[in-house]
C-alpha positions as CSV (number, residue, x, y, z in Angstrom):
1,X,142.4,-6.5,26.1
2,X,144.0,-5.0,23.2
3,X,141.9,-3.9,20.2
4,X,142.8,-4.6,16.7
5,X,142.9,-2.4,14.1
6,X,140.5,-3.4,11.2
7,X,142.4,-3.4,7.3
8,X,140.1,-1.0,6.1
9,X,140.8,1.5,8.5
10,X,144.7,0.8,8.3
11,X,144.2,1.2,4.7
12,X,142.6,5.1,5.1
13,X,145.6,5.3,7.6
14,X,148.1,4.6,5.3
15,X,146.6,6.7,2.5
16,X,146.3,9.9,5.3
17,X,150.2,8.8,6.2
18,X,150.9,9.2,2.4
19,X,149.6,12.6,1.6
20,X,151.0,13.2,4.9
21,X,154.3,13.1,3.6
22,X,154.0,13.6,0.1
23,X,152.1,17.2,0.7
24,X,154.9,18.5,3.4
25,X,156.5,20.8,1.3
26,X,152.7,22.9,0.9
27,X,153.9,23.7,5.1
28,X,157.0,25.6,3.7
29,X,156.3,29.2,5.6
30,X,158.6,30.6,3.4
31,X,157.5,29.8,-0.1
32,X,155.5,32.1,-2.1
33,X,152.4,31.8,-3.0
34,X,150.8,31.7,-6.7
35,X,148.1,31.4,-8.6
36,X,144.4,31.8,-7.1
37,X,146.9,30.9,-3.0
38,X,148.1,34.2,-3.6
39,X,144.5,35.9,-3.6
40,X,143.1,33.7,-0.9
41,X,146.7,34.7,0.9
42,X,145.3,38.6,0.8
43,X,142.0,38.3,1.6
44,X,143.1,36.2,4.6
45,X,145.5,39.3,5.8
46,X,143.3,41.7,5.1
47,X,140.5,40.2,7.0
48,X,143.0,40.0,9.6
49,X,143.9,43.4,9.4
50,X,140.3,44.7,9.5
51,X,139.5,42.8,12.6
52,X,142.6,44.2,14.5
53,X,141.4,47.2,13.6
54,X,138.2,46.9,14.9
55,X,136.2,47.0,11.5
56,X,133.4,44.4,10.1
57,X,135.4,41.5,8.8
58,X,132.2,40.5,6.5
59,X,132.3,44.2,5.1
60,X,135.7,45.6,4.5
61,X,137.5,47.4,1.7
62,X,140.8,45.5,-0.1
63,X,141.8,48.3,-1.8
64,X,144.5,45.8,-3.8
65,X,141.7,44.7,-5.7
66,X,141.5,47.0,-9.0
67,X,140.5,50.6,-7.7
68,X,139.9,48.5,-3.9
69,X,136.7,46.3,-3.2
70,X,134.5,45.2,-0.7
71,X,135.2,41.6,-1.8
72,X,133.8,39.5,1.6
73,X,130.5,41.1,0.7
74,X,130.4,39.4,-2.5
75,X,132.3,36.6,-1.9
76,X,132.2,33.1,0.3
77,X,134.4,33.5,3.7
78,X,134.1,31.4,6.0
79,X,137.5,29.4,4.8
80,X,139.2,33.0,5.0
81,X,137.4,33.5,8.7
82,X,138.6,29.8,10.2
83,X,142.1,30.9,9.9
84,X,142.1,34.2,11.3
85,X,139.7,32.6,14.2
86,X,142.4,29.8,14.3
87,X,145.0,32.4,14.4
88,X,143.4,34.5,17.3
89,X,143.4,31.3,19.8
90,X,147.0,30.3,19.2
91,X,147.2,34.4,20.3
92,X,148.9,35.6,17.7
93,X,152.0,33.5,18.0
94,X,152.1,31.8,14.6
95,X,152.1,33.9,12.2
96,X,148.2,34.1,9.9
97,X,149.8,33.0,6.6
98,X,151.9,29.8,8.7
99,X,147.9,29.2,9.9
100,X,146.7,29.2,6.2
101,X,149.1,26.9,4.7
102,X,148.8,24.6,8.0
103,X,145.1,24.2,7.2
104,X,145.4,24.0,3.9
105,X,147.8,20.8,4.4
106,X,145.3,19.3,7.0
107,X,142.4,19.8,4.8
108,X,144.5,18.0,2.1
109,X,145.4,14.6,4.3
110,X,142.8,14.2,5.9
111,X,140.6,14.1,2.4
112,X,140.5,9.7,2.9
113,X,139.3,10.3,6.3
114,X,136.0,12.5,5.1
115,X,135.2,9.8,2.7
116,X,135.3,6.9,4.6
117,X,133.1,8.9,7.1
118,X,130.6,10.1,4.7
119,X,130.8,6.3,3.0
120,X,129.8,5.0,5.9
121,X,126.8,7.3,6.6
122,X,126.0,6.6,3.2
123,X,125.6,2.5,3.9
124,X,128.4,1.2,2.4
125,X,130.7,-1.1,3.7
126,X,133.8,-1.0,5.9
127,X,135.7,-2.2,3.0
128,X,134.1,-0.5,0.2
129,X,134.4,2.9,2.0
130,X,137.9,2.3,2.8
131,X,138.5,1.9,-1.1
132,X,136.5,5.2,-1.4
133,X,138.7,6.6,0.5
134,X,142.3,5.0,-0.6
135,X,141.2,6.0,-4.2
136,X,139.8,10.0,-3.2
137,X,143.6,10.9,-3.0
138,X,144.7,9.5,-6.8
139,X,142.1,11.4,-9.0
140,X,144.1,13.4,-12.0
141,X,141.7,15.2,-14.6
142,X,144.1,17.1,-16.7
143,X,143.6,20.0,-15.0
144,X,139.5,20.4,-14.5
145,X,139.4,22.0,-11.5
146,X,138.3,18.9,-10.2
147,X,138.5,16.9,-6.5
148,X,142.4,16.0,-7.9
149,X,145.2,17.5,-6.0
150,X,146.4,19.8,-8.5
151,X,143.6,22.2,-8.3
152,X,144.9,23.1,-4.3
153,X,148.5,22.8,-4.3
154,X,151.2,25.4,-4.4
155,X,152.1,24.4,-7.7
156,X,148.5,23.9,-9.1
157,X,145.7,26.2,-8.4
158,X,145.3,27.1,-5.1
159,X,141.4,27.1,-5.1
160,X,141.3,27.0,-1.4
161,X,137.3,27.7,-0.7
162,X,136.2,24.6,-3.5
163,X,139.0,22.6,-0.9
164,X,136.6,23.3,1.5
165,X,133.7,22.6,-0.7
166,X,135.6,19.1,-1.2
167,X,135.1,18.0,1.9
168,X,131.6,19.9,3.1
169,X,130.1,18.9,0.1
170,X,130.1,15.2,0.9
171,X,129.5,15.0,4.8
172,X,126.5,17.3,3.4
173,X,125.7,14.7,0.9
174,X,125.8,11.8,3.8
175,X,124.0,13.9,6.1
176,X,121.2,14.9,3.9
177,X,120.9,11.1,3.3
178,X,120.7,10.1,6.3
179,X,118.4,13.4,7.5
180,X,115.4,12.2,5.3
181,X,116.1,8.6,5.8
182,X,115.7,8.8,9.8
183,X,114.7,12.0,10.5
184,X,117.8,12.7,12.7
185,X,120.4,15.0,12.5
186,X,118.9,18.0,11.6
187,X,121.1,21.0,13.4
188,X,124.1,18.6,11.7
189,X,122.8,18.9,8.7
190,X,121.9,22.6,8.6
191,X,125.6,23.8,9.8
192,X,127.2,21.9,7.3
193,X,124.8,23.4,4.7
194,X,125.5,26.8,6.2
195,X,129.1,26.6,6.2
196,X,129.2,24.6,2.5
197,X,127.0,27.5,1.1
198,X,129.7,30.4,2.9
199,X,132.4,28.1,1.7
200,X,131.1,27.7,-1.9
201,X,128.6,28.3,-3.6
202,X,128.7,26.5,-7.0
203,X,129.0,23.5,-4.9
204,X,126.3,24.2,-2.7
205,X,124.6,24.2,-5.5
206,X,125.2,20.7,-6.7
207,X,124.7,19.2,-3.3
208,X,121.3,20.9,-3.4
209,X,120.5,18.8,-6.9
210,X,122.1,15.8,-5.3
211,X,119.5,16.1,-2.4
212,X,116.7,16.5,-4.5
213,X,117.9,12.7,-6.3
214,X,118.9,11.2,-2.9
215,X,114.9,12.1,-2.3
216,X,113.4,10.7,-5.2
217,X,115.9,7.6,-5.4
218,X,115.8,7.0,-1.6
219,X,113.0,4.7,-0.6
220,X,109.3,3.9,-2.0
221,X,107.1,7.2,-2.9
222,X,105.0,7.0,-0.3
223,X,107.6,8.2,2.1
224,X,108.4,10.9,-0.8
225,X,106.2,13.6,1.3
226,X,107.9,13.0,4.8
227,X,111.2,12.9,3.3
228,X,110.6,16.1,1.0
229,X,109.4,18.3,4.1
230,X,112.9,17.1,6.4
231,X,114.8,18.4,3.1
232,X,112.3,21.9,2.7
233,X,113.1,22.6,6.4
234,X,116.8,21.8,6.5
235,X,117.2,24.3,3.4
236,X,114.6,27.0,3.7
237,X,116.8,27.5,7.3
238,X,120.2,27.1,5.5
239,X,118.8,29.8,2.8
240,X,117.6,32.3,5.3
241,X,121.2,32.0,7.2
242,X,122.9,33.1,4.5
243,X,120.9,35.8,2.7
244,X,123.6,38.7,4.1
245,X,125.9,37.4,1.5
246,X,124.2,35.5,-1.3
247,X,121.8,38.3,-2.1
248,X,124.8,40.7,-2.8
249,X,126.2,38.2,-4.6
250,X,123.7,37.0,-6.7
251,X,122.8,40.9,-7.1
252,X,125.9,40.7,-9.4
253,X,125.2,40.9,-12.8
254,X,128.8,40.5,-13.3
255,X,128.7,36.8,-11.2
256,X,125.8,36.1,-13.4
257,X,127.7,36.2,-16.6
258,X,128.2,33.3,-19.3
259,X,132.1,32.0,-19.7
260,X,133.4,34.1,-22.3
261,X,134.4,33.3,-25.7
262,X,137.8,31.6,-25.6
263,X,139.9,29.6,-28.2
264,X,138.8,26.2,-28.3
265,X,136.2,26.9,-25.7
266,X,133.0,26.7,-27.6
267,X,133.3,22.9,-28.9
268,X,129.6,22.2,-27.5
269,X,128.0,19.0,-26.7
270,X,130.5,16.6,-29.0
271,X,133.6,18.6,-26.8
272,X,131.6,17.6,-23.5
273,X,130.8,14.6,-24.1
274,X,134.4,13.3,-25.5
275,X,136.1,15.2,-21.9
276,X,133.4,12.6,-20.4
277,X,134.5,9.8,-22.2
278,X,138.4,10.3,-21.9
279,X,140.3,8.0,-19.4
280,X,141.9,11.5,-18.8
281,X,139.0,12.7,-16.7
282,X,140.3,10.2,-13.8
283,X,143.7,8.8,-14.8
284,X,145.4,11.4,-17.2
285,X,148.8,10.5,-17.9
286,X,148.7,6.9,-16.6
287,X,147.2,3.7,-16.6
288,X,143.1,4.1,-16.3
289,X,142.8,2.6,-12.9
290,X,140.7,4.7,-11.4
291,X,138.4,4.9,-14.9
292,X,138.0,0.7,-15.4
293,X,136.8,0.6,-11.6
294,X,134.5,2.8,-12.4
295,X,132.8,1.4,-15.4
296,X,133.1,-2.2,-13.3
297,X,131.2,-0.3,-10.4
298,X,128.3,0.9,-12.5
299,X,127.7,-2.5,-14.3
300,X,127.6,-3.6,-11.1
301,X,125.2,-1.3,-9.9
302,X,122.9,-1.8,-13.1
């Protein structure tokens, strides 16, 4: 008996078959990288390096940083680590870069894919996750340094740890969510922490305040005390796993820092609030789609 294949999943398919296609030239082995690619690109060597060598891949000098720095100490590395790892099993037969820009296309397609999953564990629909998911791939904020595209690609930004984030950050937010609501999951839960927290921390950050709302909005008060101890474990373990490198990190003065004072950087609350209320945060340069769905979806929700 022959299974058919649902339309919302066909509909994450097709989305994955897009990027898919659209995203092939980011495999180019060849083509040089720029922007914050190029950094990731040494770090990943290095590491690389170091570990053929026999030294601490968590703890080794770069000396093409500045004067040379320790900069795994500091820094989040597990992104940088799954490559060389990935590397290492194929036995050195494809070369570490040809690795790195392989998973940084897989990570790209299969974007759709994480949010239907995390939709899904998050109680919405087939159909409404599948829309989730169609839409993940069309975001364009003018160049926030946002979930769009352009803050990963060759010819955007290259921030290849907050691509990770993109997707941890979610299946964290899903997991969490269903964590406190069942109590199940919870060695699920604290890996993905783990690995979001190594991966980034500014976004382990925010899925830290989103937990704290998914407690308080996520069922009737009474269960508030349960619910608040499954989320106090889960985190307490994830913070103790990964003292070695956020204490150094947050030892940093220099991490610590405010944004400096650039031209038409210090516009305040009125510059916030009108880069809120642009269509541009979600459709910039086109037709507000993506923004008019959104201001349907809250009504809704109100």
């Amino acid at each position: 008996m022959t299974r058919r294949i649902e339309w919302p999943v066909l509909l994450v398919l097709v989305a994955m078959v897009f990027n898919a296609i659209g995203l092939w030239p980011e495999l180019q082995p060849g083509a040089p990288s720029q922007s914050d690619t190029a950094f990731h690109a040494l770090m990943i060597t290095q590491a690389s390096a170091a570990l053929a060598s026999g030294s601490s891949v968590v703890d080794f000098w770069i000396r093409q940083l500045e004067f040379g720095f320790p900069q795994f100490l500091y820094y989040q590395h597990v992104p940088h680590l799954f490559v060389i790892g990935v590397h290492r099993l194929l036995g050195g037969s494809v070369e570490v870069l040809s690795v790195f820009h392989a998973v940084r296309w897989l990570l790209l397609v299969t974007f759709p894919l994480t949010v239907y999953w995390s939709a899904r564990r998050l109680d919405l629909s087939a159909r409404e996750a599948a829309v989730a998911a169609a839409a993940s791939s069309l975001l364009s904020g003018d160049a926030r340094f946002g979930l769009e595209y352009n803050s990963y690609i060759w010819r955007g930004f290259g921030m290849y740890t907050q691509l990770w984030a993109m997707h941890l950050s979610i299946i964290a937010a899903a997991c969490v969510y269903r964590l406190m609501r069942d109590g199940t999951g919870y060695l699920r839960s604290i890996v993905v922490l783990i690995v979001l927290a190594l991966s980034q921390l500014l976004y382990a950050y925010m899925i830290a305040l989103t937990s704290v709302m998914l407690l308080v909005m996520g069922g009737a008060p009474g269960r508030w005390p349960i619910r608040a101890a499954r989320l106090g474990m889960i985190g307490a373990l994830s913070l103790l796993a990964t003292t070695y490198m956020t204490v150094p990190f947050l030892s940093l003065n220099a991490y610590l820092s405010t944004f400096p004072d650039l031209p038409g950087a210090t516009g305040g609350l009125s510059a916030i609030s009108a880069g809120w209320a642009s269509t541009s945060l979600l459709d910039h340069q086109r037709w507000p789609v993506l923004t008019v769905l959104l201001i349907l979806g809250l009504v809704v929700a109100v």
